[in-house]
C-alpha positions in Angstrom: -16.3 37.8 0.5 -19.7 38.7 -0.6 -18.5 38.0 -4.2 -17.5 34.7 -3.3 -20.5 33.4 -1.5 -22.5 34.2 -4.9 -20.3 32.6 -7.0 -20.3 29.7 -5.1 -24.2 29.4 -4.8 -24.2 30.1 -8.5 -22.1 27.0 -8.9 -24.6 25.3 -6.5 -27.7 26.0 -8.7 -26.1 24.8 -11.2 -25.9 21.2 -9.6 -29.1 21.7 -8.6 -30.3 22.5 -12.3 -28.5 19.5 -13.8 -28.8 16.7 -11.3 -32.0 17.7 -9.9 -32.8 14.3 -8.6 -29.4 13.9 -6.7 -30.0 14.8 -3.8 -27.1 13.2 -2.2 -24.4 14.7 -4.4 -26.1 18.1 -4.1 -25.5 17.5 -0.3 -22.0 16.9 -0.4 -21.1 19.7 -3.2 -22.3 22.2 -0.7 -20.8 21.1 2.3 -17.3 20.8 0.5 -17.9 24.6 -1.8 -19.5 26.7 1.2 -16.3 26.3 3.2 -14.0 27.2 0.9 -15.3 30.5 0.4 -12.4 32.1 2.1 -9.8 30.4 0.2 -11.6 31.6 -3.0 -11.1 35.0 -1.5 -8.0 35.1 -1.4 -7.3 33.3 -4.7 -9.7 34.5 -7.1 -7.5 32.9 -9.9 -9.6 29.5 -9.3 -12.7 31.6 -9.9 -11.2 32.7 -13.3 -9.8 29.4 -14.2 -13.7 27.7 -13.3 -12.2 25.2 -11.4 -15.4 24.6 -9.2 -17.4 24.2 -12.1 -14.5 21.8 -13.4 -14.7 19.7 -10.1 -18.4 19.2 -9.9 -18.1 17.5 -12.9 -16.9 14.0 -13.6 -14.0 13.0 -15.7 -16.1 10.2 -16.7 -19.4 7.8 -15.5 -19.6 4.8 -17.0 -23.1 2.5 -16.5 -23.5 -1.1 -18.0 -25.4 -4.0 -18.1 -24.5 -6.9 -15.5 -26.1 -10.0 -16.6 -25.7 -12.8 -14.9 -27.5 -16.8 -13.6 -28.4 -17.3 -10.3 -28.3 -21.1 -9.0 -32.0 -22.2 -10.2 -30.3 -21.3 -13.6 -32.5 -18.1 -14.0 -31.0 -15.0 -15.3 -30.8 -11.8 -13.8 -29.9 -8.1 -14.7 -28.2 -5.8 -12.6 -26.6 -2.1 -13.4 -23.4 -1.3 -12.8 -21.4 1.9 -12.5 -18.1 3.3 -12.5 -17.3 7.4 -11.8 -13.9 8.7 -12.3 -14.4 12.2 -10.9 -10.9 13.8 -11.0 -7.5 12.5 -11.8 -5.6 15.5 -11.4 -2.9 13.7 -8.6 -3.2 10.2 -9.9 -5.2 7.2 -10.9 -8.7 7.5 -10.3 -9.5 5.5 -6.9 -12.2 4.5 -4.7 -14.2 1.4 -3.6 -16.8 -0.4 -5.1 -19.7 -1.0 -3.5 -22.7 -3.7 -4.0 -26.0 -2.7 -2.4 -29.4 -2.5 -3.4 -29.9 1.5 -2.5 -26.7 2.0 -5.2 -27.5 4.8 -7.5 -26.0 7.3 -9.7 -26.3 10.1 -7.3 -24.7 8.3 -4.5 -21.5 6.9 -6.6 -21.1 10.6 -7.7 -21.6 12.2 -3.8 -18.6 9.5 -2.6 -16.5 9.7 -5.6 -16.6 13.7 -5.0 -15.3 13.0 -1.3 -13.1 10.6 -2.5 -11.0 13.2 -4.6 -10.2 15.5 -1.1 -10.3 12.4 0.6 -7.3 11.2 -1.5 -5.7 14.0 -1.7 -5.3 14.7 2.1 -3.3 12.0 2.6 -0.5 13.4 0.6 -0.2 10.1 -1.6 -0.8 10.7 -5.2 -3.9 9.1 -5.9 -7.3 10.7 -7.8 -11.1 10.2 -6.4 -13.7 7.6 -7.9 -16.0 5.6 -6.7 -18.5 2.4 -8.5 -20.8 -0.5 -7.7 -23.8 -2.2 -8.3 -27.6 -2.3 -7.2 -26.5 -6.1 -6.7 -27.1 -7.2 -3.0 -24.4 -10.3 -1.7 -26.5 -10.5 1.0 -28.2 -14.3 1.3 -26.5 -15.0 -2.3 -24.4 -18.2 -2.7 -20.7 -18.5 -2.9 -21.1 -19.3 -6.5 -23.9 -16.6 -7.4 -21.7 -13.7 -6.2 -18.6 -15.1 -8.3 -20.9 -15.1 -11.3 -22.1 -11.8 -10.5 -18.3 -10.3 -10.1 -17.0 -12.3 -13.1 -19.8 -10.4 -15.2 -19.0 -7.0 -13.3 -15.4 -7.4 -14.3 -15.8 -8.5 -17.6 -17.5 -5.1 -18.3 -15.2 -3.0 -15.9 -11.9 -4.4 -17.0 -11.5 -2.2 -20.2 -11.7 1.0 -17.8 -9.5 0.3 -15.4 -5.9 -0.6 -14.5 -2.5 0.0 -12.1 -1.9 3.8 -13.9 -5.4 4.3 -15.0 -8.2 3.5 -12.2 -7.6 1.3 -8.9 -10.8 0.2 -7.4 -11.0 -1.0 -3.8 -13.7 -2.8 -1.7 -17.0 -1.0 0.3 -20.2 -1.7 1.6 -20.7 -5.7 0.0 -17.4 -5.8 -1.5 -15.0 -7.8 0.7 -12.1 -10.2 0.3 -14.1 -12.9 -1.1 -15.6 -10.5 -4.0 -12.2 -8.8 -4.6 -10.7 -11.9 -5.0 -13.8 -13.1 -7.3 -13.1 -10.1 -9.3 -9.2 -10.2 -9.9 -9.6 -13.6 -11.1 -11.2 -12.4 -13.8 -9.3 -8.9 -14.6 -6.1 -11.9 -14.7 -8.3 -14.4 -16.7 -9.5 -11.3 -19.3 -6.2 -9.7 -19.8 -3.5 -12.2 -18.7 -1.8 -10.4 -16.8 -1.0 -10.3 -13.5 -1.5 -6.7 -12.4 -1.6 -6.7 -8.8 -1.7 -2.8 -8.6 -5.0 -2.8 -10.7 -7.0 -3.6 -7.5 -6.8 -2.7 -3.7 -8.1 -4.8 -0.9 -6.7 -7.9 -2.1 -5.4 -10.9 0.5 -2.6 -10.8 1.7 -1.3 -14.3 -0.3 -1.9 -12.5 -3.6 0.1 -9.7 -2.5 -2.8 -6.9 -0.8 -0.9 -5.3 2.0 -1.0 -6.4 5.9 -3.0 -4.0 8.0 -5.3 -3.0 5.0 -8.4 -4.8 6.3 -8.0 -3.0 9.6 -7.0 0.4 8.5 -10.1 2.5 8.0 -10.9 1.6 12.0 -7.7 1.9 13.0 -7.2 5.4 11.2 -10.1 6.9 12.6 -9.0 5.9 16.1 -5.9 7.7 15.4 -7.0 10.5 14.3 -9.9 10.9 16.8 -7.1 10.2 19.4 -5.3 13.5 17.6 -8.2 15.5 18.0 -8.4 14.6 21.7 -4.8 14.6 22.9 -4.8 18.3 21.2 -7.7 19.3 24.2 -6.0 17.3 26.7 -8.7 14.9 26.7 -7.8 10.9 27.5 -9.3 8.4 25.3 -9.0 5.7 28.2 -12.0 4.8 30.2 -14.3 6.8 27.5 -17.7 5.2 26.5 -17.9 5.1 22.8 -21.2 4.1 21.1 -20.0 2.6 17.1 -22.4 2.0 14.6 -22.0 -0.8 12.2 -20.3 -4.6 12.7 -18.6 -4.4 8.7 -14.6 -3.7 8.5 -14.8 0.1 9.9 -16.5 -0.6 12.5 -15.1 -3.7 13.6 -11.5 -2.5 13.7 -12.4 0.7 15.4 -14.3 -1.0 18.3 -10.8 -3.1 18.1 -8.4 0.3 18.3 -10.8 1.9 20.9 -10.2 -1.0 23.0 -6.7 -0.9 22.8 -6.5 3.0 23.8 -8.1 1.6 26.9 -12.1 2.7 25.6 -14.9 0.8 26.6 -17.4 0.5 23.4 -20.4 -0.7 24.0 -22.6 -1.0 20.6 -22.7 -2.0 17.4 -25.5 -2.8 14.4 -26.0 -3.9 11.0 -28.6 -3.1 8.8 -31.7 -4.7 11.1 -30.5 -3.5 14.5 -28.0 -2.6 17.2 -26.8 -4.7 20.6 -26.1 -2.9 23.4 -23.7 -4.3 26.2 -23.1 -2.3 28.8 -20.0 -4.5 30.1 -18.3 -3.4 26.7 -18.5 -4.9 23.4 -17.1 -8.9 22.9 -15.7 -8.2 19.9 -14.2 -11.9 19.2 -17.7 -12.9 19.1 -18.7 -10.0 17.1 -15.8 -11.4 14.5 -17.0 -14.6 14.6 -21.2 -13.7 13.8 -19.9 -11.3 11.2 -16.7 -12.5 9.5 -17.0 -16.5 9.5 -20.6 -17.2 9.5 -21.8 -13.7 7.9 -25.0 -13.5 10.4 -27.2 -10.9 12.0 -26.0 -9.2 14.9 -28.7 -10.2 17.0 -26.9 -13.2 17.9 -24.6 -11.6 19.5 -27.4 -11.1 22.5 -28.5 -14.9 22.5 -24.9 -15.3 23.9 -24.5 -12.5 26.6 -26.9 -12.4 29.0 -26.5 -8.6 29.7 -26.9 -7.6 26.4 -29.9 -6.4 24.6 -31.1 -6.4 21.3 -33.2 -3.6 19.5 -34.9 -3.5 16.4 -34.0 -0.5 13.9 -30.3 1.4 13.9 -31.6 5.1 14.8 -31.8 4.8 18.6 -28.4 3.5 18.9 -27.5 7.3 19.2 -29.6 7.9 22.4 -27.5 5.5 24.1 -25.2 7.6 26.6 -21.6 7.8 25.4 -18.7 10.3 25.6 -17.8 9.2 21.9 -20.0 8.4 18.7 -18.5 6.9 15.9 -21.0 6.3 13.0 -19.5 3.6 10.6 -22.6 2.3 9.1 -23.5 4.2 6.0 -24.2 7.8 5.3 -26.5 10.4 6.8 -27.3 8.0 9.7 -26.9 10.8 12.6 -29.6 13.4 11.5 -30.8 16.6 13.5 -32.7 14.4 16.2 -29.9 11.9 16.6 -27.5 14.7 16.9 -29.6 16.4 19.5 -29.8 12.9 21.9 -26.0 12.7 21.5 -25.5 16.5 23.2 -28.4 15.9 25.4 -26.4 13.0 26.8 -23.2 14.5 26.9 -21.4 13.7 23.3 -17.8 15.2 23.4 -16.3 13.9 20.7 -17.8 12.5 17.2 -15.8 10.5 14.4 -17.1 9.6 11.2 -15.8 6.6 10.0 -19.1 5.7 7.2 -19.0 8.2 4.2 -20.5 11.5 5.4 -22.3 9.5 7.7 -24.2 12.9 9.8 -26.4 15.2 7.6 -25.4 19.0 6.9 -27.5 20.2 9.6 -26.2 17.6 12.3 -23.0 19.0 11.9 -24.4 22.2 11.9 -25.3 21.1 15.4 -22.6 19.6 16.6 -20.9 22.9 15.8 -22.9 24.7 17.6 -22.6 22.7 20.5 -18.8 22.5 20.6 -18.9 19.5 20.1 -15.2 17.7 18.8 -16.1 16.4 15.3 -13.3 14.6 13.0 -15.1 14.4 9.4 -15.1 12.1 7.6 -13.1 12.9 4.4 -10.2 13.4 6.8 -11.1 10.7 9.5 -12.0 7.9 7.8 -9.4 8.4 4.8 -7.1 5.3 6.8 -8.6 2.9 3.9 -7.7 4.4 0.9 -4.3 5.8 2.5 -3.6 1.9 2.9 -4.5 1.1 -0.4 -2.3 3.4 -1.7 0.2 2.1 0.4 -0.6 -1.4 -1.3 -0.2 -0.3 -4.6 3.5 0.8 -3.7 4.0 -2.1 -2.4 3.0 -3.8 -5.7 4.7 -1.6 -7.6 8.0 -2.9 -5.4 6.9 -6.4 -6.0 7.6 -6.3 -1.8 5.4 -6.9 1.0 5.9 -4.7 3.8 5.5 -6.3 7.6 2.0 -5.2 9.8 4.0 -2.9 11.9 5.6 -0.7 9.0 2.1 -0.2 7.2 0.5 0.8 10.7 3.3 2.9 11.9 2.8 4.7 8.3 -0.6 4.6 8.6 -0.9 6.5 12.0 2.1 8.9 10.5 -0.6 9.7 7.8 -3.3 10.1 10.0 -1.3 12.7 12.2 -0.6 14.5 9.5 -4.2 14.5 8.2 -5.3 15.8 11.1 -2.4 18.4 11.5 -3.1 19.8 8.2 -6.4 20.3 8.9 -6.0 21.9 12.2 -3.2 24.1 10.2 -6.0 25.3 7.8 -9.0 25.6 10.4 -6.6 28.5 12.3 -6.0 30.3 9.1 -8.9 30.2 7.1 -12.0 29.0 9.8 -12.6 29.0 13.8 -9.6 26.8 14.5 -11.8 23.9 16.0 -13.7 23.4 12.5 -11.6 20.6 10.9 -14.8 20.4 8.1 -13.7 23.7 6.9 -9.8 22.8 8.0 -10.0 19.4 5.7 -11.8 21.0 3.0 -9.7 23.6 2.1 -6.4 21.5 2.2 -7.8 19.5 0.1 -9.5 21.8 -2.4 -6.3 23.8 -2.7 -3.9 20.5 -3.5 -6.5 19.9 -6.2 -7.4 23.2 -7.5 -3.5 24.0 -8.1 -3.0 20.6 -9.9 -5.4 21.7 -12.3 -4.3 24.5 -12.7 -1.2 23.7 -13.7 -2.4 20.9 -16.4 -4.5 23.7 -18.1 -8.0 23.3 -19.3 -8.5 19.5 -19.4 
């Protein structure tokens, strides 16, 4: 084992020595490598073959110019990015995602995810991940389709149905999805409705896929629960974020009976201690894209407060962070098992840091990562681009019920590998190593490449 554990923090400081600067992707390359040391162990072929040092590098990154004029006619300049990190069970895919805090190290840190990600959910898609430093965020209809029509016009030689399938993420929704298959269709007339995920559903995206990531994290946090006999009915769950994941998890918690009572976006959280409204919620967020504060202007009960960090002292026997990634640090964690946490779900991107976790652990605290728990999305969008691939369109109820068939299965294979490799209530360790070994022996078998 000893052996192992050095090669693996030899293989660290070397990500370390290259990418210095990423701090992110260092972050996620060590929570993923230190617990598969015991799967190493006992297959020291992957060692031999230098598959770790294989993964931690991508396939490809590719970084452009987008250039493009806002509505006073001036010009502006933004940088785009695409990883493909590993196609060793399919197509590279993975959302793109349009935010100002975009950077290389953070496209690489959820494009590595996204490859064990992908492949727990047994479909056979690869990992990537891309965006911009572009922010849709008080930007007119017509300044985000320019923006996307220059994006594409740049992306659309790297991508396609067999070849890379982006999806949507943080400021990528249905409008800029649609924005940006116009032109892929305009660029290579064609209509390839399997080059992109996320799409609506009258130009043939798949029914239950704007749900999904909510819903699968419900399910698979339900999973985790029913296995310790715990009921998810009359639970108070504390979400954070009002996007897609969030949104449809506070709507799946609801329906298992939960009573939720937060949510936040980027300025601040609302607490409601009668349980979150989420049809006003959906109507703030969805149709006239404002602030969550609203929400509190409207019911008289609820408070508003500045800043997203404190939404995790609010007492709850479920957190589910579905904001954006390492948003439940040490301190958070700590408030959360101060006030009686039993259960945490990550539905953001390795929303908790390595060391709230750590805690968590510790604690005994249930925690469903996020590479397993949140992987609903992208199991949908796989399920979209079979339904493409049909030319059908499959009803709401037969993507869900496959959906939560998925998510069972995530969560059983994970269990499956926590007994046999890791204390049998660590699904980090569990998720990582099914993963890693579904990768690992795909590349094996292709050879060096």
């Amino acid at each position: 084992m000893a052996d192992m554990k050095q090669y693996v923090q030899d293989v660290l400081d070397l990500v370390k020595k290259r990418d210095p600067d990423q701090e992110e992707f260092q972050n996620t390359v060590k929570e993923v490598l230190t617990t598969v040391v015991p799967l190493l162990e006992k297959n020291p072929q992957y060692k031999e073959a230098k598959i770790l040092e294989r993964m931690i590098e991508a396939e490809r990154i590719i970084t452009f110019r987008v250039p493009w004029q806002d509505d006073k006619g001036e010009i502006q300049i933004n940088r785009g990015y695409r990883v493909q990190m590993n196609s060793a069970i399919g197509p590279y895919k993975g959302g793109l995602r349009f935010h100002p805090s975009v950077n290389l190290s953070i496209l690489k840190f959820l494009a590595f995810e996204q490859v064990f990600k992908n492949a727990l959910t047994g479909l056979p898609i690869g990992g990537g991940k891309g965006g911009s430093d572009f922010d849709p965020k008080g930007k007119s209809d017509n300044e985000v389709m320019h923006f996307c029509q220059s994006f594409m016009t740049e992306l659309v030689r790297h991508i396609g149905p067999n070849v890379d399938v982006p999806a949507g993420d943080i400021g990528v929704g249905g409008r800029e999805i649609g924005y940006l298959f116009g032109q892929y269709k305009r660029i290579r007339d064609s209509y390839d409705a399997g080059v992109l995920t996320g799409k609506g559903v009258d130009y043939w995206g798949s029914l239950a896929r704007t749900e999904a990531t909510g819903y699968g994290l419900l399910y698979f946090v339900k999973n985790m629960l029913d296995a310790k006999g715990i009921d998810l009915k009359g639970k108070t769950v504390v979400v954070s974020g009002s996007g897609n994941v969030a949104t449809y998890a506070i709507e799946k918690a609801q329906t298992f009976g939960a009573k939720v009572v937060t949510c936040s976006d980027s300025n601040g959280y609302v607490y409601d201690p009668d349980g979150i409204d989420l049809d006003a919620v959906k109507e703030i967020k969805q149709v006239r894209r404002g602030r969550i504060k609203e929400y509190a202007a409207t019911h008289p009960k609820a408070e508003y407060h500045e800043g997203c960090k404190d939404v995790w002292t609010v007492k709850c026997d479920i957190a589910l962070p579905c904001a954006t990634q390492s948003e439940i640090d040490l301190e958070s964690a700590k408030a959360l098992v101060a006030n009686g946490v039993q259960a945490v779900g990550e539905g953001a991107n390795m929303p908790s840091t390595l060391d709230a976790i750590a805690y968590f652990q510790q604690n005994k605290i249930l925690f469903a990562p996020a590479k397993a728990a949140n992987a609903g999305g992208v199991a949908t969008s796989a399920l979209e681009m079979a339904q493409n691939s049909e030319r059908l369109q499959w009803t709401f109820e037969e993507v869900d019920g496959k959906l939560n068939g998925i998510m069972k299965n995530i969560y059983e294979s994970a269990k499956k590998n926590a007994e046999a490799y890791a204390d049998p209530d660590d699904l980090v360790a569990g998720a990582n190593i099914t993963a890693f070994k579904k990768v690992a022996d795909v590349m094996m078998v292709h050879g060096l490449v």
